[in-house]
C-alpha positions as CSV (number, residue, x, y, z in Angstrom):
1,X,-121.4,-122.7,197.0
2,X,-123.8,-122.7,199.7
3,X,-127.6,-123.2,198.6
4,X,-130.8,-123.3,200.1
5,X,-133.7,-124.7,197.9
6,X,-137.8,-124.8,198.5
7,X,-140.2,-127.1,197.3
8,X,-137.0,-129.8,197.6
9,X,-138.6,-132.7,197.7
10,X,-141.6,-131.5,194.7
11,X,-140.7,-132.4,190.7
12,X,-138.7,-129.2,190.0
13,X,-136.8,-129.0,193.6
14,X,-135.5,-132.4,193.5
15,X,-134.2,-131.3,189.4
16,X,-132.5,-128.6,191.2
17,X,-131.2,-130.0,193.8
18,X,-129.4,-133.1,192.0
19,X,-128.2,-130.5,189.7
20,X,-126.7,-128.3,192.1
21,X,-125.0,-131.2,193.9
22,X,-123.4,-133.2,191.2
23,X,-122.4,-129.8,190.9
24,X,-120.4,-130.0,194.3
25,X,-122.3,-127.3,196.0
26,X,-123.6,-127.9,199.3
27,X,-127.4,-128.0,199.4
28,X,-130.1,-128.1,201.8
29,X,-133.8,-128.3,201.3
30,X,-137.2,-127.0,202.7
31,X,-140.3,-128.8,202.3
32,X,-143.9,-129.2,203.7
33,X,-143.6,-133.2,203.3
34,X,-139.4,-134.4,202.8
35,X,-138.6,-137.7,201.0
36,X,-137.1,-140.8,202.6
37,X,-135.0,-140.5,199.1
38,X,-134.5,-137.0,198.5
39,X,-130.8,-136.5,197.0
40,X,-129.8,-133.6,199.6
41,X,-130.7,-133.2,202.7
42,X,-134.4,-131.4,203.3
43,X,-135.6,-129.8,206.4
44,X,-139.5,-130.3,207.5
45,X,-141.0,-126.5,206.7
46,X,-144.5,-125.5,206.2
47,X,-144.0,-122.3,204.7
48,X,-147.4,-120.6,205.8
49,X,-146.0,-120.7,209.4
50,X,-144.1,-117.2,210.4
51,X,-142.2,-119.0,213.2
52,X,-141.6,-122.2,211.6
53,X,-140.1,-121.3,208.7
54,X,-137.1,-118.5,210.6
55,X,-136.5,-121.7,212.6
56,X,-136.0,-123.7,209.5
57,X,-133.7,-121.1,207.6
58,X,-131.6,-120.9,210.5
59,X,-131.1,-124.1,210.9
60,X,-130.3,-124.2,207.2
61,X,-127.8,-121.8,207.4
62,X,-126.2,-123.3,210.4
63,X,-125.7,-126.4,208.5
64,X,-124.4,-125.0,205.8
65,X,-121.9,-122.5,207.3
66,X,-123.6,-119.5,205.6
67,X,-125.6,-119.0,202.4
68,X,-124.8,-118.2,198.7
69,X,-128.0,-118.7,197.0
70,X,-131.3,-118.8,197.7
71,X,-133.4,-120.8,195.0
72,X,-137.8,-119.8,196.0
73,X,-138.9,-123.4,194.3
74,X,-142.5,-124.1,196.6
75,X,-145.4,-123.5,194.6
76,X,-148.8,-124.9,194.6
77,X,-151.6,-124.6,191.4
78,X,-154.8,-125.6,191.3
79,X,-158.3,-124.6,190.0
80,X,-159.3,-120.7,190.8
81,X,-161.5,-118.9,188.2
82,X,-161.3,-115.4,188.7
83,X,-165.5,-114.7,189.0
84,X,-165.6,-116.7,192.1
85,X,-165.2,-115.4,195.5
86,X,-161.6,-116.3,196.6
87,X,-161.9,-118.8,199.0
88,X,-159.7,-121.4,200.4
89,X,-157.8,-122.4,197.4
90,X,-156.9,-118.9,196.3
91,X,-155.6,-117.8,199.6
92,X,-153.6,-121.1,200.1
93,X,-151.7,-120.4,196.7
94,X,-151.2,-116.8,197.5
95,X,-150.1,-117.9,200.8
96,X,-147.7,-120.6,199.6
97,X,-146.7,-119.2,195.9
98,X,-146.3,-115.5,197.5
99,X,-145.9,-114.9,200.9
100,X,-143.9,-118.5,201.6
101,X,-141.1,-117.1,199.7
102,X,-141.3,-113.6,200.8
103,X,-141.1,-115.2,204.4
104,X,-138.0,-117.3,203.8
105,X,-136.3,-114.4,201.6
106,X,-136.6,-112.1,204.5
107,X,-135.1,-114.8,206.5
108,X,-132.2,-115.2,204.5
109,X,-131.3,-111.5,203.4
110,X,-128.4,-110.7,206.0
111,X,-126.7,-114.2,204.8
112,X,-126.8,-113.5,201.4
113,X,-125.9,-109.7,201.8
114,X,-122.8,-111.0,203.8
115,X,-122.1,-113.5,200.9
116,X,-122.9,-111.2,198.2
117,X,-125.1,-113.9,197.2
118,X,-128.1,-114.5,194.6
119,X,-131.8,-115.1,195.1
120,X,-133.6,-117.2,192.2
121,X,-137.3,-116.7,192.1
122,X,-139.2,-119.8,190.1
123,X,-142.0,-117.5,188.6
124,X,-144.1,-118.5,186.0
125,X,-145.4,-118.1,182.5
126,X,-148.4,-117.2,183.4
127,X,-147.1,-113.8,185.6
128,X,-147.0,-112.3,182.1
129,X,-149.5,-114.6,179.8
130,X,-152.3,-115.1,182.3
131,X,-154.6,-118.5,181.3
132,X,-158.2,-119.1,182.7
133,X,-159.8,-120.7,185.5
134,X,-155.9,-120.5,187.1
135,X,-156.5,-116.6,188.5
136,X,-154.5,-117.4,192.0
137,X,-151.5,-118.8,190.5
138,X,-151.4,-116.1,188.2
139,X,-151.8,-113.7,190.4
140,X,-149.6,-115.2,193.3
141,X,-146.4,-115.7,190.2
142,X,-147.0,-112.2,189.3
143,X,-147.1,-110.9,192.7
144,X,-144.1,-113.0,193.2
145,X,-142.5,-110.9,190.1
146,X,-143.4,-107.4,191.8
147,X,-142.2,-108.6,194.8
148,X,-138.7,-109.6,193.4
149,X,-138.7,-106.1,191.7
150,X,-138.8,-104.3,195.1
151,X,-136.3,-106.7,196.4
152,X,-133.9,-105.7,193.9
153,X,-134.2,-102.2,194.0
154,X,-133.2,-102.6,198.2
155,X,-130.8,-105.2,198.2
156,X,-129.4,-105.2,194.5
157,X,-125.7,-103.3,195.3
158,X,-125.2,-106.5,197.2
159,X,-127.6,-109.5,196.1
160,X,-128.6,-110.4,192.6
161,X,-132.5,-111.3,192.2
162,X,-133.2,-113.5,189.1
163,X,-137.2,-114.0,188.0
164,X,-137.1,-117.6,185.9
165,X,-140.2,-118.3,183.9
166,X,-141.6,-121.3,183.2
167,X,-144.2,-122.3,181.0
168,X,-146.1,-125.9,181.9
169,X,-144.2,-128.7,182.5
170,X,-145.8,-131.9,183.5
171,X,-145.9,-132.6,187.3
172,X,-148.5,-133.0,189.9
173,X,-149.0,-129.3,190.2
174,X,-151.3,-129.8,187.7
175,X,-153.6,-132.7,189.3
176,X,-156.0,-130.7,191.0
177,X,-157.0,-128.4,188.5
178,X,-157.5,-131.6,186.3
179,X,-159.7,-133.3,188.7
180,X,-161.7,-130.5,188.9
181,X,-162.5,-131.1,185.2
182,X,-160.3,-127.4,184.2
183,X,-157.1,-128.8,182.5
184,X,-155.5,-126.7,180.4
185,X,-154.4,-129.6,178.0
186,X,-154.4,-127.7,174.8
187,X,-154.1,-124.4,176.5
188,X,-150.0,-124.8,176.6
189,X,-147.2,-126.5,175.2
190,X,-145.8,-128.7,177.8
191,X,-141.6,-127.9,177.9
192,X,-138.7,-130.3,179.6
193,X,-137.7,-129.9,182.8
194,X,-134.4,-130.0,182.0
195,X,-134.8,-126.0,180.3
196,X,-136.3,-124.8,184.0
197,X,-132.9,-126.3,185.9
198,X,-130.7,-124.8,183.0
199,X,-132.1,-121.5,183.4
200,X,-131.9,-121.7,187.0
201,X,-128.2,-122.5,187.0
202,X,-127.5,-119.6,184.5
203,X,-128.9,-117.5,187.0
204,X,-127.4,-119.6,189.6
205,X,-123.7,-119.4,188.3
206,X,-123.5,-117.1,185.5
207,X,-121.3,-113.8,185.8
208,X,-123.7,-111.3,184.6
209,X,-126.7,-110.8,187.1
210,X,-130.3,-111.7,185.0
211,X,-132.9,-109.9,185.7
212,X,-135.4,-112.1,184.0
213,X,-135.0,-115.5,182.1
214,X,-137.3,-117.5,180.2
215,X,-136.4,-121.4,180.0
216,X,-136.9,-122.0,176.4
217,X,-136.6,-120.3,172.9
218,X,-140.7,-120.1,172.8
219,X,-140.8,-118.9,175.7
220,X,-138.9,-115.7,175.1
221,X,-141.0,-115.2,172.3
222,X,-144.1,-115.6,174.5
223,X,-142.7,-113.5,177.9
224,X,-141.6,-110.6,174.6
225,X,-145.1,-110.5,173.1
226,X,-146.9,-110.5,176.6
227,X,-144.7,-107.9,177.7
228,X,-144.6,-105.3,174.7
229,X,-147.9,-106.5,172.8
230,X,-150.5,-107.8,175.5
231,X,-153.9,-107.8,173.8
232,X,-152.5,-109.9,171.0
233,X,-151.5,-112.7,173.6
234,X,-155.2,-111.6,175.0
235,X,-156.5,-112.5,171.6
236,X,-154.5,-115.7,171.4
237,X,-155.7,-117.2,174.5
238,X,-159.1,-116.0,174.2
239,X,-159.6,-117.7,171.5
240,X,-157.8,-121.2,172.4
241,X,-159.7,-120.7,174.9
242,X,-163.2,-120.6,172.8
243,X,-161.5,-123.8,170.9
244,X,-161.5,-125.5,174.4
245,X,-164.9,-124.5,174.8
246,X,-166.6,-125.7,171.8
247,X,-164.3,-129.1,171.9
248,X,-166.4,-129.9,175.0
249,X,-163.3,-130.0,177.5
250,X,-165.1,-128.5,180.3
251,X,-168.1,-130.2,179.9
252,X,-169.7,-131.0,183.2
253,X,-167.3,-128.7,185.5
254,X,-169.1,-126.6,188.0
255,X,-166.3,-124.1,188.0
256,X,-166.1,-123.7,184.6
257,X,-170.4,-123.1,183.9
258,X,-169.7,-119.9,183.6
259,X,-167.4,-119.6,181.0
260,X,-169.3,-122.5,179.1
261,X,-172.4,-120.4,179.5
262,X,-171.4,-117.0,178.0
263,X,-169.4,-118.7,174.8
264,X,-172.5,-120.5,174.0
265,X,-174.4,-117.1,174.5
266,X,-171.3,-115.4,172.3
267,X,-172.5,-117.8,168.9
């Protein structure tokens, strides 16, 4: 098997690609900023750049002979409440979360029609359970799901697209949100990683094309009720949410005033 991977060198990429290769399939990477130590081989990209990242993919699939699977890792988080004008930060996640993998997908679609291949999208949780103060990566991992929904309806007689969701699993995605004084300790049950490179392999390899997987037995339960009953997961965040609130968590974060203001109002 033949596999590109992005975000390579980033907490869940490097999972992947060990995986895949003590698998014995040939793997190259993409990433912004490659390790001296990565365990395949990964290919400088910065995936907001049009030109740079067709140059990448083709080199890629050049080195690999062709292409089998296409696994859209890269993702960024970081603090975005959904009041605030976007600015900067949203549009770099959008750009990144979204757009970077509909720019290598596009890149790769005549390899993996030719192969018959599969395309893995690393979504999120929150594309179905939205949290607060996180509205870009939300929105960019539910973009990314409405994206990989159009993909599949043009390409699906010869590629299969798989959505994986993830719910939080500790990694340095999660550093700037917390040094902007908005972690969502408390707001999620952190998982193993090991149950995000799972599912991606049983999209990966398995003989029946997924459509979407969760990566662990809560988090079926969660993407069910977000999917079928939404304003009880509403009501379920909401009010960890107030929890957070009262415990003082956001105490002292600009981007959070807001929020602190109106539940203090809400008593």
């Amino acid at each position: 098997m033949r596999v590109l991977v992005t975000g390579a060198s980033g907490t869940f990429g490097r999972a992947i690609c060990t995986r895949l290769d003590e698998l014995g399939a040939r793997v190259v990477g993409l990433d912004v900023a490659p390790r001296v130590n990565d365990p395949v081989e990964v290919l400088p990209c910065d995936l907001t750049d049009d030109s740079a990242v067709a140059a990448a993919v083709a080199e890629a699939i050049e080195l690999l002979g062709g292409l089998d699977l296409l696994v859209n890792n890269a993702g960024i988080g970081g603090p975005a409440p959904a009041e605030l004008p976007p600015g900067a930060e949203v549009r770099r996640q959008l750009d990144i979360n979204l757009l970077g993998a509909w720019r290598v997908t596009s890149a790769c679609v005549d390899a993996l029609v030719a192969s018959r291949g599969r395309i893995v999208m690393l979504s999120s949780r929150m594309a179905v359970m939205q949290l607060p103060l996180a509205a870009a990566y939300g929105a960019s991992k539910r973009a990314l799901v409405a994206y990989a929904d159009a993909l599949r309806l043009e390409i699906g007689t010869h590629v299969g697209v798989t959505c994986v969701y993830p719910s939080a699993v500790r990694s340095p995605i999660h550093d700037s949100t917390a040094a902007a004084g908005l972690s969502l300790e408390g707001m999620s049950r952190y998982e193993p990683l090991d149950g995000v490179v799972r599912a991606v392999l049983r999209a990966a390899l398995s003989r029946r094309r997924h459509r979407d997987l969760p990566t662990t037995f809560r988090g079926a339960v969660e993407f069910f009720l977000a999917r079928h009953f939404p304003a009880l997961t509403d009501r379920i965040v909401a009010r960890t949410l107030a929890g957070r609130v009262r415990s003082g968590a956001f105490q002292g974060a600009d981007l959070a005033a807001g929020v602190v203001t109106r539940h203090g109002d809400a008593r």
